[in-house]
C-alpha positions in Angstrom: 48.9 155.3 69.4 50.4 152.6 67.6 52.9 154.9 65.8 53.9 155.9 69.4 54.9 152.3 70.4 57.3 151.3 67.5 60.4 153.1 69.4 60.8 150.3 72.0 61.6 147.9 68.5 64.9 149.2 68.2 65.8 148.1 71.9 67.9 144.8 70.5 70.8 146.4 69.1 71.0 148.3 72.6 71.2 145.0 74.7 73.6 142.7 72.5 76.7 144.4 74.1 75.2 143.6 77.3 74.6 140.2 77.0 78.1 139.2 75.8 79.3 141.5 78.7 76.8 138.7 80.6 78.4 135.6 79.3 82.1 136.5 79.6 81.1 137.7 83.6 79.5 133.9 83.6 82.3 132.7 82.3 84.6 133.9 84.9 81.9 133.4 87.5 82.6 130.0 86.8 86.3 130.2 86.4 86.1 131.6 89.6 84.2 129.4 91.3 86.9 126.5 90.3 89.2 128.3 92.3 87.7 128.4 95.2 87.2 125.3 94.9 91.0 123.8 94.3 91.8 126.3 97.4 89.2 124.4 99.7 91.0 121.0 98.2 94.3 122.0 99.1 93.1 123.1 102.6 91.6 119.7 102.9 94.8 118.0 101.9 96.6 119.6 104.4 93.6 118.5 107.0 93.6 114.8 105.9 97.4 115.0 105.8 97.5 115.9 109.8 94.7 113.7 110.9 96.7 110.9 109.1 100.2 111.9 110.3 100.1 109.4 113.3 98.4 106.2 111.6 99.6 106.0 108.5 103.1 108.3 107.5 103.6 107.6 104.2 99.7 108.6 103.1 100.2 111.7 105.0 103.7 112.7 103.7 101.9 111.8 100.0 99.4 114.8 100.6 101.6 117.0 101.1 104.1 116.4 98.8 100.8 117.2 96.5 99.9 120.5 98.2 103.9 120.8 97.7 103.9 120.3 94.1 100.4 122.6 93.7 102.2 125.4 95.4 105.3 125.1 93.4 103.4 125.1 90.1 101.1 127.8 90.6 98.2 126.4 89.9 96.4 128.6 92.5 97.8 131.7 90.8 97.2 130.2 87.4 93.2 129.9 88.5 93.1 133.5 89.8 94.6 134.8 86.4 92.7 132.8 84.6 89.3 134.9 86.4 91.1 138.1 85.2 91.8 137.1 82.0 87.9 135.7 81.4 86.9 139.4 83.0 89.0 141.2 80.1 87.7 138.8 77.3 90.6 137.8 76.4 89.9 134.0 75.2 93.0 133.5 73.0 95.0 133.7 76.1 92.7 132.1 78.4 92.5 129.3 76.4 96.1 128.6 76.6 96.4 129.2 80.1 93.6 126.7 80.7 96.2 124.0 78.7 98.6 124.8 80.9 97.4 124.7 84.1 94.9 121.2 83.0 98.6 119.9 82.7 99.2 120.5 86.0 95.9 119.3 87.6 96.6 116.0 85.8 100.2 115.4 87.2 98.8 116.4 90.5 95.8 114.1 89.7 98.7 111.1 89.1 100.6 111.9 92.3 97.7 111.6 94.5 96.7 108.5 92.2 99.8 106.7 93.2 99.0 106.0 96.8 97.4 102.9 95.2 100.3 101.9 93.3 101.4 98.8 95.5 98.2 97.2 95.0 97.9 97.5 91.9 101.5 96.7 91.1 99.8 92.9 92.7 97.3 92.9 90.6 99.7 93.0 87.9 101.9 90.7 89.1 99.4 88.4 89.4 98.2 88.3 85.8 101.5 88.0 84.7 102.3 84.6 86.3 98.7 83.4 85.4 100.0 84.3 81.9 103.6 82.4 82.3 101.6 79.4 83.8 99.2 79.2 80.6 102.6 79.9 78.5 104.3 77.2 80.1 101.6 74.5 79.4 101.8 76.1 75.5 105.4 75.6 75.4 105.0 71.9 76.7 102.3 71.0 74.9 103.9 72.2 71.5 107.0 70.0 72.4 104.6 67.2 72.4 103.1 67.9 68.9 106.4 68.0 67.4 107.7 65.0 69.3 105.0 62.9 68.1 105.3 64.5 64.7 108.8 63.8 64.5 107.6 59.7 65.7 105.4 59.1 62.9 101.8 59.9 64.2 99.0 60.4 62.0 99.3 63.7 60.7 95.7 64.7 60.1 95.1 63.5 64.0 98.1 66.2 64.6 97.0 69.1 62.2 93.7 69.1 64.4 95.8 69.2 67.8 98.1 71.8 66.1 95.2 74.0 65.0 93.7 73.9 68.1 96.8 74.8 70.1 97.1 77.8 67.7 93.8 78.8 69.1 94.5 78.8 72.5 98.2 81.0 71.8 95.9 83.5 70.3 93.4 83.9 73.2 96.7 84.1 75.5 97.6 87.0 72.7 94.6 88.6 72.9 94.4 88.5 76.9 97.5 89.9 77.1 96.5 93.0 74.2 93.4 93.6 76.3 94.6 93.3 79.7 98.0 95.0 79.2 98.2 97.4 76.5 94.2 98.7 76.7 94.0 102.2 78.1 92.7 101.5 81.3 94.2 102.4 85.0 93.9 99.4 86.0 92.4 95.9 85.2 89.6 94.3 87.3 90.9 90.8 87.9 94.4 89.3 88.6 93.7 87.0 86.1 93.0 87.1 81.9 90.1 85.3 80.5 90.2 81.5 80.9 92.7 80.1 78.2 89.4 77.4 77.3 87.8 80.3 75.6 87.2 80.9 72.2 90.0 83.9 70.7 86.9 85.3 69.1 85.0 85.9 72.2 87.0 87.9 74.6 87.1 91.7 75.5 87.8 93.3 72.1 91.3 95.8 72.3 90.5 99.3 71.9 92.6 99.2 68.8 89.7 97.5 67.2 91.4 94.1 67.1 88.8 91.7 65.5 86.3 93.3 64.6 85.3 91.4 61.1 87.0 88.3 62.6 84.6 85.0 61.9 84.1 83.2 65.2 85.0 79.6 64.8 88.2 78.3 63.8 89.9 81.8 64.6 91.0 82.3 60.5 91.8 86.1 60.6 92.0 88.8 57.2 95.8 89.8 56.8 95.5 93.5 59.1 96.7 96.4 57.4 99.8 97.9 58.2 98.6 100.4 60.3 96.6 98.4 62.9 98.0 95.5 64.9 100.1 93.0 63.7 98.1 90.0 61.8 98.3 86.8 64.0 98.6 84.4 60.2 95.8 82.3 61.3 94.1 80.4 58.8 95.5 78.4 55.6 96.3 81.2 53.9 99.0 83.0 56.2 101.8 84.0 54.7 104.6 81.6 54.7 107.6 84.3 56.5 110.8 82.8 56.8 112.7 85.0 58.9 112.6 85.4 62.6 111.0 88.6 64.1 113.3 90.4 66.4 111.8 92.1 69.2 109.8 94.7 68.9 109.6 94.7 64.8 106.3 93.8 64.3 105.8 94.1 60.5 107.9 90.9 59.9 105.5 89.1 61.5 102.3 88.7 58.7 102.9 91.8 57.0 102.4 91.9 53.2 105.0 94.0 51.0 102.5 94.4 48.3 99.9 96.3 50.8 102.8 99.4 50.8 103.5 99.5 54.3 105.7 102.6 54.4 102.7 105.2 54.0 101.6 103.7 57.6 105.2 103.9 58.9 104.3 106.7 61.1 100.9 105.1 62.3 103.3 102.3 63.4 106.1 103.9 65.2 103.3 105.7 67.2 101.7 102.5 68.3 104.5 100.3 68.7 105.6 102.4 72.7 101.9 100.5 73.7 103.0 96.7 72.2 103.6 94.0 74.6 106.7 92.1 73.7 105.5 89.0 74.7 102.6 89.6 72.6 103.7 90.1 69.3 105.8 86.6 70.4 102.6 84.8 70.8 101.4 86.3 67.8 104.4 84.9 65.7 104.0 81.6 67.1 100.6 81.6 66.5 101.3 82.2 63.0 104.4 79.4 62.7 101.8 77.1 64.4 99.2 77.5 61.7 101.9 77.0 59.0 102.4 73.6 60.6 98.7 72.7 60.8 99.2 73.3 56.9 101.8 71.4 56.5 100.5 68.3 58.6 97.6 68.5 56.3 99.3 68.0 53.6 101.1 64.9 55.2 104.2 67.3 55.1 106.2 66.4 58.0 109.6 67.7 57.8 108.2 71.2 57.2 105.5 71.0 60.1 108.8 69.9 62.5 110.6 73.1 61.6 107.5 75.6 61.7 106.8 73.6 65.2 110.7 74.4 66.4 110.1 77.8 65.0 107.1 78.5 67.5 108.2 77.1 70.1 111.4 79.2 69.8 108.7 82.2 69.8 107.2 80.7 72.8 110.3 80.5 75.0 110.9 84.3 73.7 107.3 85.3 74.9 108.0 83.8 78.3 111.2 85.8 78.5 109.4 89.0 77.2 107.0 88.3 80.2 109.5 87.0 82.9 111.2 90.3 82.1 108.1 92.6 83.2 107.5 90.3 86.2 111.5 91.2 86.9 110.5 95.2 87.2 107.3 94.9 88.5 109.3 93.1 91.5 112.1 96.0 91.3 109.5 99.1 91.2 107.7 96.9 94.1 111.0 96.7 96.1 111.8 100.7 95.6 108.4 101.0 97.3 108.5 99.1 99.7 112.2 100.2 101.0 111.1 103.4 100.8 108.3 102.8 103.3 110.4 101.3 105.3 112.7 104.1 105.6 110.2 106.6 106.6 108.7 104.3 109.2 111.8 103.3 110.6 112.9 107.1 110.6 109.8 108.1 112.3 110.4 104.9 114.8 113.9 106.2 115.9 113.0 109.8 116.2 110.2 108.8 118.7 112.2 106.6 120.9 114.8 108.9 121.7 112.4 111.6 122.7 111.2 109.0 125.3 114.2 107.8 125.8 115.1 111.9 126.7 112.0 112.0 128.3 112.9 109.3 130.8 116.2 110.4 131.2 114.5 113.6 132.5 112.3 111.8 135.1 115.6 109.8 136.3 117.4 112.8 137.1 114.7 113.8 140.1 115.5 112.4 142.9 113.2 110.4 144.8 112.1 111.9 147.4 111.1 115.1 145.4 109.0 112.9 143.3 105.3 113.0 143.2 102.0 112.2 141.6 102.9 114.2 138.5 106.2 112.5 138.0 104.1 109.0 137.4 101.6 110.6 135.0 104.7 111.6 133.1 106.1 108.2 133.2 102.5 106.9 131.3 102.2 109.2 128.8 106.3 108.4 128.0 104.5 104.6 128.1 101.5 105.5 125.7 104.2 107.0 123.2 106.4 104.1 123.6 103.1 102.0 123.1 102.5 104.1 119.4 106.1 103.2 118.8 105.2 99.4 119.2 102.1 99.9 116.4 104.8 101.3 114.0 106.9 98.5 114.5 104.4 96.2 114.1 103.2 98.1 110.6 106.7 97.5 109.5 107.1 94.1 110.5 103.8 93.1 108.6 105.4 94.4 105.5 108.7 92.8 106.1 106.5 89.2 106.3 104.6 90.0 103.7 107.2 90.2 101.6 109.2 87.3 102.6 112.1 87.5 100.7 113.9 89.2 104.1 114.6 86.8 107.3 116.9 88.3 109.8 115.2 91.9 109.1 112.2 90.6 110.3 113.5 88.8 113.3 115.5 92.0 113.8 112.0 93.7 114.5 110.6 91.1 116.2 113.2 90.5 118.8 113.1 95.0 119.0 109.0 94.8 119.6 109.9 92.4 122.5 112.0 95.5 123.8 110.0 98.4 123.4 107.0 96.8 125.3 109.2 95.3 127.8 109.7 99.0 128.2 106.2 100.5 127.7 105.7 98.1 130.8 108.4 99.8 132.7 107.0 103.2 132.0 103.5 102.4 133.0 104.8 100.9 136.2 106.9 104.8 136.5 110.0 102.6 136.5 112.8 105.1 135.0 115.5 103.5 135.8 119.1 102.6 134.2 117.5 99.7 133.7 114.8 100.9 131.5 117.4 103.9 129.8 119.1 100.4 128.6 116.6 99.0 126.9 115.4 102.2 124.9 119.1 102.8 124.1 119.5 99.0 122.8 115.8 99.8 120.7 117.5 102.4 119.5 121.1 101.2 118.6 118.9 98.3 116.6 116.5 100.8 114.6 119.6 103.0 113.9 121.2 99.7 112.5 118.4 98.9 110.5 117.7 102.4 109.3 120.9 102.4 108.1 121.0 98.8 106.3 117.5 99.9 104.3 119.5 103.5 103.5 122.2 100.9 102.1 119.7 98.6 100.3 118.3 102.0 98.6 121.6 103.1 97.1 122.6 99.7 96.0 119.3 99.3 94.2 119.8 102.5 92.1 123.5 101.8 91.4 123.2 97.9 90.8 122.0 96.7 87.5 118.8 94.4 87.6 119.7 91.0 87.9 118.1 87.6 85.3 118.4 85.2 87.8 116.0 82.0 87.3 114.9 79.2 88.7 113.9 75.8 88.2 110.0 77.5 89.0 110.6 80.8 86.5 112.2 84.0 87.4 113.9 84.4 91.1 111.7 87.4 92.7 114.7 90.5 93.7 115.1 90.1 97.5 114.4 93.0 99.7 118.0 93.3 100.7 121.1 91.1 99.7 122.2 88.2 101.6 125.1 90.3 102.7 122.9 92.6 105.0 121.0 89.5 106.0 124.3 88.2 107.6 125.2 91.4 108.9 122.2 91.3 111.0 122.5 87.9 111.9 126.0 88.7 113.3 124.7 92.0 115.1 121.8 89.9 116.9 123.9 87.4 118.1 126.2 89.9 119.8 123.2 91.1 121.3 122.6 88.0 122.8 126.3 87.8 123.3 126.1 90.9 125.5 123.1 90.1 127.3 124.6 87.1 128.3 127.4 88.7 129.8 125.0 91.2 131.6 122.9 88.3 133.3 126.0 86.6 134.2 127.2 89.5 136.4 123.5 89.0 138.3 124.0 85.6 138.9 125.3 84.8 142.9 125.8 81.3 141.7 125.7 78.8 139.0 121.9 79.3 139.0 119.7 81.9 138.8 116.9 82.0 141.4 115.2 85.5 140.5 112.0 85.0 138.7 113.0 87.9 137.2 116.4 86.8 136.0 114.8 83.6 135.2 112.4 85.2 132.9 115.1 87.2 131.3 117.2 84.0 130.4 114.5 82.2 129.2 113.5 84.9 126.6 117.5 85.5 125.7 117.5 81.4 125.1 114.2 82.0 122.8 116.2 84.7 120.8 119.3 82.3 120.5 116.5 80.0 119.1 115.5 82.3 116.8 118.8 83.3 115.4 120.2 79.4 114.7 117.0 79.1 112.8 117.1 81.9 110.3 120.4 81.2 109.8 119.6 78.1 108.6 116.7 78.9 106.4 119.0 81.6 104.8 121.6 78.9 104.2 119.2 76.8 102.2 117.7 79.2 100.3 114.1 79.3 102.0 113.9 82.9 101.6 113.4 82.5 97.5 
C-alpha cells in the first residue's frame, strides 16, 4: 500500500505551468480591471462636465478638454492592449507600454490639476511680497550698519548687529529654498516662516540643506560642489572678490581646491530648480559675514565695501523676486481674460436667443395671444434671469481684480439692463421696447467681448513690461488704459443716446411720467458713474 501512493509525488512538475498560466491571467485580470475603471472615469467626467455646464463654464469646458485629450491619446486603447499583451505573456512589451501610457495619465492628471491654478497662483503671490517686505527691511537695515560704520561707531557693537543681520538673510534664504524650490504642489501658508527665527530651525530643503549645520550662531561647513551653494557664514568663509552673476552659483563659496568640475553635471541638473533671488541672499549672506570679520578686527574700510557689496546682492535679490511676482501677475492675467472670454461668449450667445425668442412672441398679434404666449414670456425671463448670474460671476472677477474700472462699470451699468428686462418678460411685456434693451445688452457684451479678444492678442504679442513704483513692482493691468478709454467713450454715448430717446418722450420741459422720471433718474446715476471712473483712471487709482 505505501508503494501504491508514491505516484501522486510527481504531481508538482505537472502544476508549475499552470500556476504561471495563473499569475499572468491575474495579472491581466488586474490590467483589466484598470480599464474599466479609467472608462467609468471618463463617463463621469463627461457627467460632472454637463451637470456643471450652467454654473460654472470654465470647470465644465476643463473636463472635457480632459476626456478630449484622453481620447486623442489613446489611453483607452493603450489599457485594452495592455490586457492582451498581459494574456500573451509578453512582459518586455507590456512593460513599455505601461511607460507610455503612465505618461499620459500624468499629463491628464496635470490638466485636471489646473483647475486650481488661480488659487494657488495667490498663494504664491502672497509669499512673494511677504518675502520683498522682509527684503526690504534687510536692504534698509544694512544701509544703516554701513552708514554708522562709515560714522565712526564702535565696531565690535556693529560686528554683533552685522552678524545678526547675516542671520536673518539666511533664514529669508532658506524660506525661500524650502517654500519655492521643494518638490511640493503647493505650499500650505501664504507666508515663510517668521524672519525672527533661528536659520537652523526651519523646514529642512529636500536637497538636504543643513543637515550637520550647528544651531546657534548659523557658522555653516563649505558645501561640496554638488549640493547647494555654501551661504560663507562663519569667520572662516572664503574671502570671493568677484560678483556672482545670475544664476552661476559656484562663485558664490565655492572652493577651487575641492575639484568642482567632476560635479559639473550634478550642478547643471540642479541649477533649472535654484531661485535667483536665493542664491542673491545667499551671496549677501556671505559679503555680510565678511564684514562682521572685518568689524572685528576694527577693519573699517573693508567692512564698508563688503557692506556695499551685500547690499548690491540685496537690491539684486529683490529684483530676482519682483521679477517672479511680474509673471505670476502675467500667467494670473492670461487666466483670468481667458475666463472672461468664455463667460462673456456664453453671455452673448444667450441673450440673443432671448432676444429671438422675444422677437418671436412680438410678431403674434394680440388678439391671437393666449395663456401660453405669457408662460413663454417667463421662461424667456428665467433665461434672461441666468444671464444676470453670469454677469454677476464676471463682474466679481472684474472687482476682484481691480486693476480694470470702466470694464466693471461697463457690466454694472449692462446688469441694470438685463433685469430691467427679466422684469419685462415676467410681466409678458415683448415689446419694442423690451427688443431695445436686449439689443443694447447685446451691442455692450459684443463690445466687451471683443475688447478682452483685443486684450488677449496684445498680451501674447507685447513684451512684459518692468514698470515700478514708489511701493515695488506695478501689478500688469487687466487691459491697457487705451481700452479703458474706449469704454468710457462708448458708455457716454450710451448715455448720449438715451438722452436723446427720453427727450423725444418729453411733452414739455418736464417729465411727469413716473416712468420717464425713473428712467432719467437712473440715466443721471450712470452719468454719475462715468465722470467718476474717469477720474480715478486719470489719477492712477486703478494701480
Amino acid at each position: 500500500m505505501a508503494q501504491s501512493e508514491s505516484p501522486p509525488a510527481a504531481t508538482p512538475p505537472v502544476d508549475a505551468p499552470k500556476a504561471e498560466a495563473t499569475a499572468a491571467d491575474t495579472l491581466s485580470m488586474e490590467q483589466q480591471r484598470v480599464s474599466d475603471r479609467f472608462k467609468r472615469c471618463e463617463e463621469v467626467l463627461l457627467r460632472m462636465a454637463e451637470l456643471s455646464a450652467g454654473t460654472d463654464p470654465r470647470r465644465a469646458a476643463l473636463l472635457r478638454k480632459a476626456v478630449a485629450q484622453s481620447k486623442e491619446r489613446l489611453i483607452g486603447v493603450q489599457l485594452e492592449t495592455l490586457v492582451d499583451l498581459l494574456k500573451r505573456d509578453q512582459l518586455a512589451r507590456a512593460v513599455e507600454n505601461q511607460t507610455a501610457v503612465e505618461k499620459d495619465l500624468q499629463a491628464l492628471l496635470d490638466l485636471l490639476l489646473s483647475e486650481n491654478r488661480a488659487k494657488r497662483l495667490e498663494s504664491e503671490k502672497a509669499r512673494i511680497r511677504e518675502y520683498l517686505k522682509r527684503l526690504s527691511a534687510l536692504i534698509n537695515q544694512q544701509k544703516g550698519i554701513q552708514g554708522r560704520t562709515a560714522g565712526g561707531a564702535e565696531p565690535k557693537d556693529l560686528a554683533g548687529e552685522q552678524a545678526r543681520l547675516a542671520d536673518r538673510t539666511g533664514g529669508l534664504a532658506k524660506d525661500i529654498k524650502s517654500n519655492e524650490e521643494a518638490d511640493k504642489p503647493d505650499s500650505k501658508g501664504a507666508k515663510g516662516p517668521s524672519q525672527d527665527q533661528p536659520p537652523g530651525q526651519g523646514k529642512e530643503s529636500p536637497r538636504g540643506e543643513g543637515e550637520d549645520q550647528p544651531k546657534g550662531s548659523g557658522q555653516n561647513p563649505p558645501k561640496t560642489p554638488d549640493s547647494a551653494p555654501p551661504k560663507g557664514q562663519g569667520k572662516d568663509a572664503p574671502k570671493t572678490q568677484g560678483q556672482p552673476q545670475p544664476g552661476s552659483q559656484p562663485q558664490q563659496g565655492a572652493q577651487p581646491q575641492q575639484g568642482a568640475q567632476p560635479q559639473q553635471g550634478a550642478d547643471q541638473q540642479s541649477a533649472p530648480q535654484d531661485n535667483p533671488a536665493r542664491t542673491r541672499l545667499e551671496a549677501a549672506q556671505s559679503r555680510m559675514r565678511e564684514a562682521e570679520k572685518n568689524l572685528q578686527e576694527a577693519q573699517r574700510d573693508g567692512a564698508i565695501q563688503k557692506q556695499e557689496e551685500a547690499i548690491r546682492e540685496l537690491e539684486q535679490a529683490r529684483s530676482a523676486l519682483e521679477e517672479i511676482l511680474r509673471q505670476l501677475r502675467e500667467e494670473e492675467v492670461q487666466r483670468m481674460l481667458t475666463s472672461l472670454e468664455a463667460r462673456f461668449t456664453k453671455m452673448l450667445q444667450m441673450q440673443r436667443e432671448v432676444l429671438g425668442g422675444t422677437v418671436r412672441l412680438d410678431n403674434v398679434p394680440q388678439a391671437e395671444r393666449t395663456h401660453e404666449h405669457a408662460i413663454q414670456a417667463g421662461r424667456l425671463s428665467s433665461k434672461e434671469a441666468e444671464i444676470d448670474l453670469e454677469a454677476e460671476k464676471a463682474l466679481s472677477l472684474l472687482r476682484e481684480d481691480g486693476t480694470a474700472m470702466a470694464f466693471p462699470e461697463a457690466l454694472a451699468q449692462v446688469r441694470q439692463d438685463i433685469r430691467q428686462v427679466v422684469e419685462r418678460l415676467s410681466a409678458a411685456k415683448v415689446d419694442k421696447i423690451t427688443q431695445g434693451i436686449e439689443e443694447d445688452v447685446i451691442a455692450s457684451l459684443d463690445e466687451m467681448l471683443q475688447a478682452l479678444k483685443k486684450a488677449i492678442k496684445d498680451k501674447e504679442k507685447k513684451k512684459p513690461s518692468h514698470a515700478m513704483g514708489s511701493g515695488g513692482p506695478i501689478e500688469s493691468p487687466l487691459v491697457d488704459s487705451l481700452s479703458e478709454i474706449r469704454m468710457i467713450r462708448t458708455l457716454q454715448m450710451r448715455v448720449n443716446l438715451r438722452t436723446e430717446r427720453y427727450s423725444k418722450l418729453l411733452q414739455g420741459e418736464q417729465a411727469d411720467k413716473p416712468e420717464l422720471v425713473d428712467a432719467l433718474r437712473r440715466l443721471a446715476e450712470r452719468q454719475e458713474h462715468i465722470f467718476r471712473i474717469t477720474r480715478d483712471l486719470s489719477l492712477g487709482k486703478n494701480r
